[in-house]
C-alpha positions as CSV (number, residue, x, y, z in Angstrom):
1,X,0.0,0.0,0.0
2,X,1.0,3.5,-1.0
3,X,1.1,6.4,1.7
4,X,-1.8,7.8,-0.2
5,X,-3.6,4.5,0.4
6,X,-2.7,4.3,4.0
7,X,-4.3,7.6,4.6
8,X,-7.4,6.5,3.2
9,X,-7.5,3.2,5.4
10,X,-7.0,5.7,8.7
11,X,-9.5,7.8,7.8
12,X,-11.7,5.0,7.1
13,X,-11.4,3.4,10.1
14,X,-10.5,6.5,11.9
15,X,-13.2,9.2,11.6
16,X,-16.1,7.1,12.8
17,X,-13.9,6.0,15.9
18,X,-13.1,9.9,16.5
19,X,-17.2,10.7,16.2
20,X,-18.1,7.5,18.4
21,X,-15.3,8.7,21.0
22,X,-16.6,12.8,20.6
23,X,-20.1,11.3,21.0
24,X,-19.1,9.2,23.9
25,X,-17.7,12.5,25.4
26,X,-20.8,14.1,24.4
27,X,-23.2,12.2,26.8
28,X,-20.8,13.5,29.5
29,X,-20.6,17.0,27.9
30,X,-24.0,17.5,27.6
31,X,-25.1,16.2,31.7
32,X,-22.2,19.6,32.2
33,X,-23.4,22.2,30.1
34,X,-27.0,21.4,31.1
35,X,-26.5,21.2,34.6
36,X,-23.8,24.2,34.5
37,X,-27.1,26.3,33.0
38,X,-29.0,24.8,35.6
39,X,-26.5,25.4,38.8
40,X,-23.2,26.2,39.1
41,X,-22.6,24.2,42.6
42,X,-24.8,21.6,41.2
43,X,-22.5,21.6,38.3
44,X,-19.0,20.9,40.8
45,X,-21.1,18.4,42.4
46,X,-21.5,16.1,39.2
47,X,-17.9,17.1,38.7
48,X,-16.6,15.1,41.5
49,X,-19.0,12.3,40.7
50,X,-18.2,12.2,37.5
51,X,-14.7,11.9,38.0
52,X,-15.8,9.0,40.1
53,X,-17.4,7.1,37.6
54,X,-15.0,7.8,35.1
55,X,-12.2,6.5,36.7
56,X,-13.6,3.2,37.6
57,X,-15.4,2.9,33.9
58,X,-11.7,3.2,32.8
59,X,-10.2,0.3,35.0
60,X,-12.7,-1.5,33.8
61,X,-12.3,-0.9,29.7
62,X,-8.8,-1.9,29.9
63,X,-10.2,-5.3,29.4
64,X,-11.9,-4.3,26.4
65,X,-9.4,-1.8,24.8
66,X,-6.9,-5.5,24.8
67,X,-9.7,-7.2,22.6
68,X,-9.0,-5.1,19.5
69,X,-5.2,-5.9,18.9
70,X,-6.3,-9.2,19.3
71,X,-9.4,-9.5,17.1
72,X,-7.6,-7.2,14.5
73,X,-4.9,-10.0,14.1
74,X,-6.7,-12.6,13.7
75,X,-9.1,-11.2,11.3
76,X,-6.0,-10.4,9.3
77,X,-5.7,-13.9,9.5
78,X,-9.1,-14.5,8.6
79,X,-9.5,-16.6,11.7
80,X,-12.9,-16.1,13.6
81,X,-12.5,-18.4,16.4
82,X,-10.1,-16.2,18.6
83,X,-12.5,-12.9,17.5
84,X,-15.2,-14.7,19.4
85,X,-13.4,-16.4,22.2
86,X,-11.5,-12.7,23.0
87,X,-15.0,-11.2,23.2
88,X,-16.9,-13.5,25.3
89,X,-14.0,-13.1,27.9
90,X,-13.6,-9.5,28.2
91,X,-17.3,-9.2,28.7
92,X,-17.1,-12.0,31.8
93,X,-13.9,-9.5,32.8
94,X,-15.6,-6.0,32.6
95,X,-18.9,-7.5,33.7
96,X,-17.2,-9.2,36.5
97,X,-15.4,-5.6,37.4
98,X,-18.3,-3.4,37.3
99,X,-20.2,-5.6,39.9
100,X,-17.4,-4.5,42.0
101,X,-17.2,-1.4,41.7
102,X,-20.9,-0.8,42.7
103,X,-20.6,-0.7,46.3
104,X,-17.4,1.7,46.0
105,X,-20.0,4.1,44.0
106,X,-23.0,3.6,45.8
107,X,-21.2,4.4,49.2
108,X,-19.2,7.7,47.9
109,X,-20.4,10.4,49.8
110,X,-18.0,9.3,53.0
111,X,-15.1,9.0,50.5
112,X,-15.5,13.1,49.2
113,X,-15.8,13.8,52.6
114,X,-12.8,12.3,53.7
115,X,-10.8,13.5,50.8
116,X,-11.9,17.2,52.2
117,X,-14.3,18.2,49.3
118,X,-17.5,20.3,50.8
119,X,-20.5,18.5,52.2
120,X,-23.0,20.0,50.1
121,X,-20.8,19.1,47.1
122,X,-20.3,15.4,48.3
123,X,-24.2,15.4,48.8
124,X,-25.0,15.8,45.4
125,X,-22.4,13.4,43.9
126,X,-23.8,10.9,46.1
127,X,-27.3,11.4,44.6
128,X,-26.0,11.4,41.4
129,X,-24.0,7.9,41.5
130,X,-26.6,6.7,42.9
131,X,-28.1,5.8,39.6
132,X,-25.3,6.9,37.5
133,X,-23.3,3.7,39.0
134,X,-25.9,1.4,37.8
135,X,-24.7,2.3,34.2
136,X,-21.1,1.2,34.0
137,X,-22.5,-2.6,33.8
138,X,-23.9,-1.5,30.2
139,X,-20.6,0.9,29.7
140,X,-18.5,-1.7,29.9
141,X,-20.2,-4.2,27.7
142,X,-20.5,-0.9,25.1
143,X,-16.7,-0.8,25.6
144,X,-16.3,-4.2,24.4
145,X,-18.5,-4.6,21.5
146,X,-16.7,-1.8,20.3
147,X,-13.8,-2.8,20.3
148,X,-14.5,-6.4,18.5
149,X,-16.5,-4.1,15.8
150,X,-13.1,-1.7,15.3
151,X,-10.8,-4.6,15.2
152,X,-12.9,-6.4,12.6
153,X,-13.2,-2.8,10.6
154,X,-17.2,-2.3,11.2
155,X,-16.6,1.3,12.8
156,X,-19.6,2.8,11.4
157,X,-21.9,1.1,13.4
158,X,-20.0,2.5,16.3
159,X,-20.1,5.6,15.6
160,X,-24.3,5.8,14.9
161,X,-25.1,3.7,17.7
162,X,-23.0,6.5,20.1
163,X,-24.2,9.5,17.8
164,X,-28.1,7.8,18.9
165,X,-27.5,7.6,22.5
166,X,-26.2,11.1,22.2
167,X,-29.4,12.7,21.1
168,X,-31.6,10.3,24.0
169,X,-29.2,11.6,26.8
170,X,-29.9,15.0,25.5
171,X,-33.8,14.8,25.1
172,X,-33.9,13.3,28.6
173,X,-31.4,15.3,30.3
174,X,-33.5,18.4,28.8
175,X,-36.8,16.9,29.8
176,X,-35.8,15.7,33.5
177,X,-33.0,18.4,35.0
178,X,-35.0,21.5,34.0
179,X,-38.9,19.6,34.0
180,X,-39.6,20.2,30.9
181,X,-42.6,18.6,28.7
182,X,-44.4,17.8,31.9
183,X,-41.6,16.2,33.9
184,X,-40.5,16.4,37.1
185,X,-37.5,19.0,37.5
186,X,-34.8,16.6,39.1
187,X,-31.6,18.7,38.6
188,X,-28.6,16.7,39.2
189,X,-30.6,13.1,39.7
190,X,-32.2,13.5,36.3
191,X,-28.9,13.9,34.7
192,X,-28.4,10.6,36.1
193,X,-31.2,8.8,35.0
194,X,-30.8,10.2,31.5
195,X,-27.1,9.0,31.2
196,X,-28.2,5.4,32.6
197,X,-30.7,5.5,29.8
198,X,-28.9,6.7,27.0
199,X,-26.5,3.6,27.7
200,X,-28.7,1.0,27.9
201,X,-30.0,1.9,24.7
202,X,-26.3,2.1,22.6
203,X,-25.5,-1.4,24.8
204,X,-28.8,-2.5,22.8
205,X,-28.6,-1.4,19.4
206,X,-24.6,-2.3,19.2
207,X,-25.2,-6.1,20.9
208,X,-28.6,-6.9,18.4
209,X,-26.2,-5.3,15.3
210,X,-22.7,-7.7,16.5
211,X,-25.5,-10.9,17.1
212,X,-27.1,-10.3,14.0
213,X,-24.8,-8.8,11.2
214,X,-21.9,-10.2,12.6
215,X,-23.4,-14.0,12.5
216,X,-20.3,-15.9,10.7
217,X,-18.4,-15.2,13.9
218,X,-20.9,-16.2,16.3
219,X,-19.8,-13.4,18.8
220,X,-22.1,-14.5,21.3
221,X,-22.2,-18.2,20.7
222,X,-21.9,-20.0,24.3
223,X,-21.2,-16.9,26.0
224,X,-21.8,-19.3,29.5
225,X,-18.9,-21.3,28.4
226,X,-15.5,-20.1,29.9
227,X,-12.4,-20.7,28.0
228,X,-9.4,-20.5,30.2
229,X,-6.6,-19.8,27.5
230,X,-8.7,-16.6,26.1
231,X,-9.5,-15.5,29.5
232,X,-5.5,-15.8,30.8
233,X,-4.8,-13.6,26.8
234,X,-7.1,-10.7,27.4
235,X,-6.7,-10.4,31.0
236,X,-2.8,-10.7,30.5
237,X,-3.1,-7.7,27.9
238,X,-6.1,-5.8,29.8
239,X,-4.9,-5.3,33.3
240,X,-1.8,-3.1,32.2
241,X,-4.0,-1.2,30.0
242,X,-6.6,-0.6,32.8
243,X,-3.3,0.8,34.6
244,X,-2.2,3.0,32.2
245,X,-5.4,4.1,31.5
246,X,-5.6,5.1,35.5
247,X,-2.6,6.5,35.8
248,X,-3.3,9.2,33.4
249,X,-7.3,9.8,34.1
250,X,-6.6,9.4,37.8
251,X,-4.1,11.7,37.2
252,X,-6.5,14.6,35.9
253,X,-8.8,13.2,38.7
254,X,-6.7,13.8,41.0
255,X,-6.4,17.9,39.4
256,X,-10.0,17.4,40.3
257,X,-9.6,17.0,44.1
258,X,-6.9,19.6,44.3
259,X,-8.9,22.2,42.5
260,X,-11.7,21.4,44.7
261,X,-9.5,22.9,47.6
262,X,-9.7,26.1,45.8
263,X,-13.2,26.3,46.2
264,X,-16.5,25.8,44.4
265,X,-15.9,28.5,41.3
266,X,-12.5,26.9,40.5
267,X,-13.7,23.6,40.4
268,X,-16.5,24.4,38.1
269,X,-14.1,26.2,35.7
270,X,-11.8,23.3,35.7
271,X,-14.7,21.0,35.0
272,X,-15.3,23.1,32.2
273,X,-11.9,23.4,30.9
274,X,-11.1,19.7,31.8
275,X,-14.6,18.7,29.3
276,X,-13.0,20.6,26.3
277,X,-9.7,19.7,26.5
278,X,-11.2,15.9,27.1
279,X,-12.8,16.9,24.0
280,X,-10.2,17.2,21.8
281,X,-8.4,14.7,23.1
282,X,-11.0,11.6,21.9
283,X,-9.7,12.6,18.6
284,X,-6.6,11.6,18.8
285,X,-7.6,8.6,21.4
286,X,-10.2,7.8,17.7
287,X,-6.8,7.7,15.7
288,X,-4.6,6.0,18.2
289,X,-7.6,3.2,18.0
290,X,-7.2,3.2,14.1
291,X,-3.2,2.7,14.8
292,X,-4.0,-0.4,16.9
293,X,-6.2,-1.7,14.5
294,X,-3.7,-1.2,11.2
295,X,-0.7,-2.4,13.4
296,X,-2.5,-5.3,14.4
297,X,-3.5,-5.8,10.9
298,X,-0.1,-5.3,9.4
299,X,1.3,-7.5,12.4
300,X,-1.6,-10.3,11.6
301,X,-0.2,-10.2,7.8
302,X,3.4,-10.1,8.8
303,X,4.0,-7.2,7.0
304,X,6.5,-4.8,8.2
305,X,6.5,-2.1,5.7
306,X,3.0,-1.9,6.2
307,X,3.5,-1.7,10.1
308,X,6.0,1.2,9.8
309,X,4.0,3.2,7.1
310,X,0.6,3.3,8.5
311,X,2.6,4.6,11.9
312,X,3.7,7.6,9.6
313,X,0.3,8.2,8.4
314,X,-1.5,8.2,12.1
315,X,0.7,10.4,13.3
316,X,1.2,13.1,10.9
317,X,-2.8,13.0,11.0
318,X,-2.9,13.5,14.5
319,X,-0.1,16.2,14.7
320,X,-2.5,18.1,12.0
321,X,-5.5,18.1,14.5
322,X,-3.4,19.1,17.4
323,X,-2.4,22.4,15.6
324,X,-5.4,23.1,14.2
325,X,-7.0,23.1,18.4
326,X,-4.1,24.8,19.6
327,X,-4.4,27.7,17.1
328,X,-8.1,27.5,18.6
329,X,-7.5,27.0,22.2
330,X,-5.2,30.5,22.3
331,X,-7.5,32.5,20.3
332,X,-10.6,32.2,20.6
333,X,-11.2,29.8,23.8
334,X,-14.1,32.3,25.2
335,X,-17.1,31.0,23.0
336,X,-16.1,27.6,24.4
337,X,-16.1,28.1,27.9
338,X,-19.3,30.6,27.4
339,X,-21.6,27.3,25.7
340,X,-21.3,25.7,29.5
341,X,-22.2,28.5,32.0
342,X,-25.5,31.1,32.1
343,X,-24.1,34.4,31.3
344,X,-27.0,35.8,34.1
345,X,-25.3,33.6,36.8
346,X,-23.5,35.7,39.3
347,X,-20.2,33.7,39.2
348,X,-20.3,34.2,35.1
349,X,-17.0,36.5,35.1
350,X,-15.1,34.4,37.5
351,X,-15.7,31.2,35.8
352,X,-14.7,32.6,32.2
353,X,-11.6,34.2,33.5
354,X,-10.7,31.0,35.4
355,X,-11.1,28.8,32.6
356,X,-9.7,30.9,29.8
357,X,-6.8,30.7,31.3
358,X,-7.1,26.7,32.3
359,X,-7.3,26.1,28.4
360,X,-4.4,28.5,27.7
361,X,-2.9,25.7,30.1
362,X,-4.1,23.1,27.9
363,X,-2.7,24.2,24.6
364,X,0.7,23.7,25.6
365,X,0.2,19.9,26.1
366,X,-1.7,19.1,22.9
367,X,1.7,18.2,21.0
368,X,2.6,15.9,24.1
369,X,-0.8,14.4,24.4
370,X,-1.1,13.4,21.0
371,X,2.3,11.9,21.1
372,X,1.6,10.1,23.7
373,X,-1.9,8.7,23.4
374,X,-0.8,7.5,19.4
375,X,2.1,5.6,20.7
376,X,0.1,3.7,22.8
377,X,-1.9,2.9,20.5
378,X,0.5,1.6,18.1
379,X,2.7,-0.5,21.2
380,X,-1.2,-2.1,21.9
381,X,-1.2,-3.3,17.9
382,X,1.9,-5.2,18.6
383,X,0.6,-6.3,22.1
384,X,3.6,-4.2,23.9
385,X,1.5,-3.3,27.3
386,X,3.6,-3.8,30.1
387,X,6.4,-1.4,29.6
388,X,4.4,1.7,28.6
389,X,1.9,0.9,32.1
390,X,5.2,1.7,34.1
391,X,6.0,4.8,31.9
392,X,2.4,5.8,32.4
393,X,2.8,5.5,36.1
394,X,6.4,7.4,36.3
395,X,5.2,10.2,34.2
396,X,1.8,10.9,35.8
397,X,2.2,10.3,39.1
398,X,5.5,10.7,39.6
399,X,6.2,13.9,37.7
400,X,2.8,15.0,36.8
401,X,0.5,15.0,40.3
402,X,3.7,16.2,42.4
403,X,4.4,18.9,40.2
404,X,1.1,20.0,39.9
405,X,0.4,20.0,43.8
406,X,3.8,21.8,44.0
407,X,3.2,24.7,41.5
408,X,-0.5,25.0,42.6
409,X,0.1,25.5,46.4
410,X,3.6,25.5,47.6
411,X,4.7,28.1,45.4
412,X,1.4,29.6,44.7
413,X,0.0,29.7,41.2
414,X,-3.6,27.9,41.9
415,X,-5.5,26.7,39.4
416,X,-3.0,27.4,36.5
417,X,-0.3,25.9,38.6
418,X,-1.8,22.4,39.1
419,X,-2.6,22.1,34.9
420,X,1.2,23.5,34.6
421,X,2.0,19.9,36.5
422,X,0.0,18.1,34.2
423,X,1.7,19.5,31.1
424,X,4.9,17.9,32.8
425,X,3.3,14.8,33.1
426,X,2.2,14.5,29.8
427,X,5.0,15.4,28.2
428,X,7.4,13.0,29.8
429,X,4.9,10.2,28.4
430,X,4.8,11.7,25.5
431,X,8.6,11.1,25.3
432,X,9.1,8.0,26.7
433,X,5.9,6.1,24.4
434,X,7.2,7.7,22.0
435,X,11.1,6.8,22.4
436,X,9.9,3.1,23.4
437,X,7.5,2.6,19.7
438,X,10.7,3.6,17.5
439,X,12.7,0.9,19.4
440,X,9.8,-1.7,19.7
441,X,8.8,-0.7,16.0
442,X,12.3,-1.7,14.7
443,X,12.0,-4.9,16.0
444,X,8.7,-5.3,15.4
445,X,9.0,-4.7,11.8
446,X,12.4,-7.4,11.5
447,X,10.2,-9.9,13.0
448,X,6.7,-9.1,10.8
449,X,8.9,-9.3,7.6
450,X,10.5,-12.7,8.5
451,X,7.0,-14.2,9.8
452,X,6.2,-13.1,5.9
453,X,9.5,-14.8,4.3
């Protein structure tokens, strides 16, 4: 395949993974903007809740972000049986997760409390989890459908089933936060129930599709049956990509907490800030998913020039993006942060200054981010898991979360101060996946070309 060729094939694969992850994001987005015009501290509340449920839901889809290097292999290989057995696993492993994680969620409020966020706040996260935690049973199983659709190249499907439960949670969250159309006006509980809804309906629509379209694989066949060997595979790939996946959300969870120290406004202008930048970043997390796929493909195949090609491609797509957002995040960030608060609300002014300069913060990391997030991507293609989880862990937490407690209090700069430390965090990742893929690649690549000979 040509470079020109390659770049079709990531776009392909690529653009509906982007819109599924941005619509994804959406559900999220949507629960903050609506609540923000609803409440400001109502708003901080579903922040920390939020964070919550996001950092568990990501444990969790470790499991299923291991099935697509796997499925995309062996469909290379045109072998079905390890598509099925990889699926059926990871959905006894997520489902098997998210059991346990619902008495963590449902018993929150003491947790907030003791991590010295206010009552009031911790009140209204624990009425929000509530019913949000019911939901990451049907998150995860979302997670791992779509991953056995992207690594067999049906992304489409993906991306319309997300785009759907998009436009639910935003008919119900319009209907039940503000009591609209004759509901009851439930503020941050009816964000809730709309987001547990919206859910179980893309669960629905993407299992029926995989059961029904998907029928030569048999995806669900014996789903009762355990298989030790496929179990043992995904959980051996899974559990370092849950890690990694921790290390870096639990390190902008963490900003979460810390910012919460500040106080009620600068918690809600970091939510804000935190849900564009999050934003942005599901592109390139839709791209890195693409490089998994293609390196698992060109892996599957044995094809090394394939493998290093379609790594040129991905990036230099990616790197694109970033400077298109950066040029936006610098000038012209105040019609962003403006679409999430009330313009009559009395803490309007403070917000928007706040979190101007939050996403100021967040400009000078899109380079890094992008970096870093593609690499793993392509070192999950070639199954490479374990070595990036500890790089994950020294950057984030052991450059990133000191550094941002240390410019945010010690020596004074706040707000800006603790997304300074995530920019160092970040971009140490960014050099070490980065570093560790041009190595890995090498080798990689020599052993794919003599697999072909």
């Amino acid at each position: 395949m040509t470079y020109l060729q390659h770049l079709g094939r990531v776009l392909t694969l690529g653009l509906p993974l982007v819109g599924s992850h941005v619509a994804q994001m959406s559900i999220q987005l949507t629960d903050t903007i609506m609540l923000g015009r609803y409440d400001v501290t109502v708003l901080a509340g579903q922040v920390l809740a939020g964070t919550l449920f996001f950092i568990l839901l990501i444990i969790g889809s470790g499991f299923a972000f291991a099935v697509t290097p796997l499925v995309a292999e062996a469909d290379a290989r045109g072998d079905s049986a390890p598509v099925r057995r990889a699926t059926r696993m990871a959905l006894w492993l997520t489902g098997g997760f998210g059991l346990a994680c619902l008495p963590l969620m449902l018993s929150a409020e003491p947790l907030l409390l003791a991590l010295g966020q206010d009552p009031a706040l911790a009140d209204l996260a624990r009425q929000y989890l509530w019913i949000q935690s019911w939901s990451i049973l049907p998150a995860l199983g979302v997670m791992v459908v779509k991953s056995t659709l992207a690594g067999v190249g049906r992304t489409q499907l993906v991306f319309w089933a997300t785009v759907l439960a998009v436009l639910v949670n935003i008919a119900c969250n319009y209907a039940l936060i503000f009591g609209n159309w004759g509901a009851p006006e439930l503020g941050i509980r009816g964000a809730a129930i709309a987001s547990l809804f919206s859910t179980l309906v893309s669960f629905a629509v993407m299992w029926i599709y995989t059961a029904r379209v998907l029928a030569e694989h048999r995806i669900f066949a014996k789903f009762w049956k355990p298989d030790g060997e496929a179990l043992v595979q995904v959980f051996r790939l899974g559990w370092p990509i849950g890690i990694t996946l921790l290390a870096e959300v639990g390190l902008f969870s963490a900003s979460s907490v810390m910012m919460g120290w500040l106080g009620t406004v600068p918690l809600a202008a970091h939510g804000i800030a935190l849900n564009i930048a999050s934003l942005v970043f599901m592109v390139h997390l839709g791209f890195s998913n693409a490089a998994t796929i293609r390196a698992g493909n060109a892996m599957g195949r044995g094809d090394g020039v394939a493998l290093r090609r379609g790594a040129i491609v991905v990036c230099g797509v990616s790197l694109a993006f970033a400077i298109v957002m950066i040029s936006i995040l610098l000038l012209m960030p105040e019609p962003l942060v403006a679409a999430f608060v009330d313009r009559d609300d009395p803490d309007f002014g403070a917000v928007m200054a706040l979190a101007v300069t939050l996403l100021a913060a967040a400009a000078l990391f899109q380079l890094v981010d992008a970096a870093q997030v593609l690499a793993l991507g392509l070192l999950r293609g070639l199954q490479d898991t374990r070595v990036p989880m500890i790089y994950a862990v020294l950057s984030y937490w052991g450059v990133g979360l000191p550094g941002a407690y240390l410019l945010g209090f010690p020596l004074g700069f706040g707000g800006v101060g603790i997304w300074m430390g995530l920019a160092l965090g970040l971009g140490l990742a960014g050099v070490l996946m980065s570093a560790r893929f041009v190595r890995r690649g090498a080798y990689s690549v020599e052993r794919a070309n003599g697999s072909a000979g």
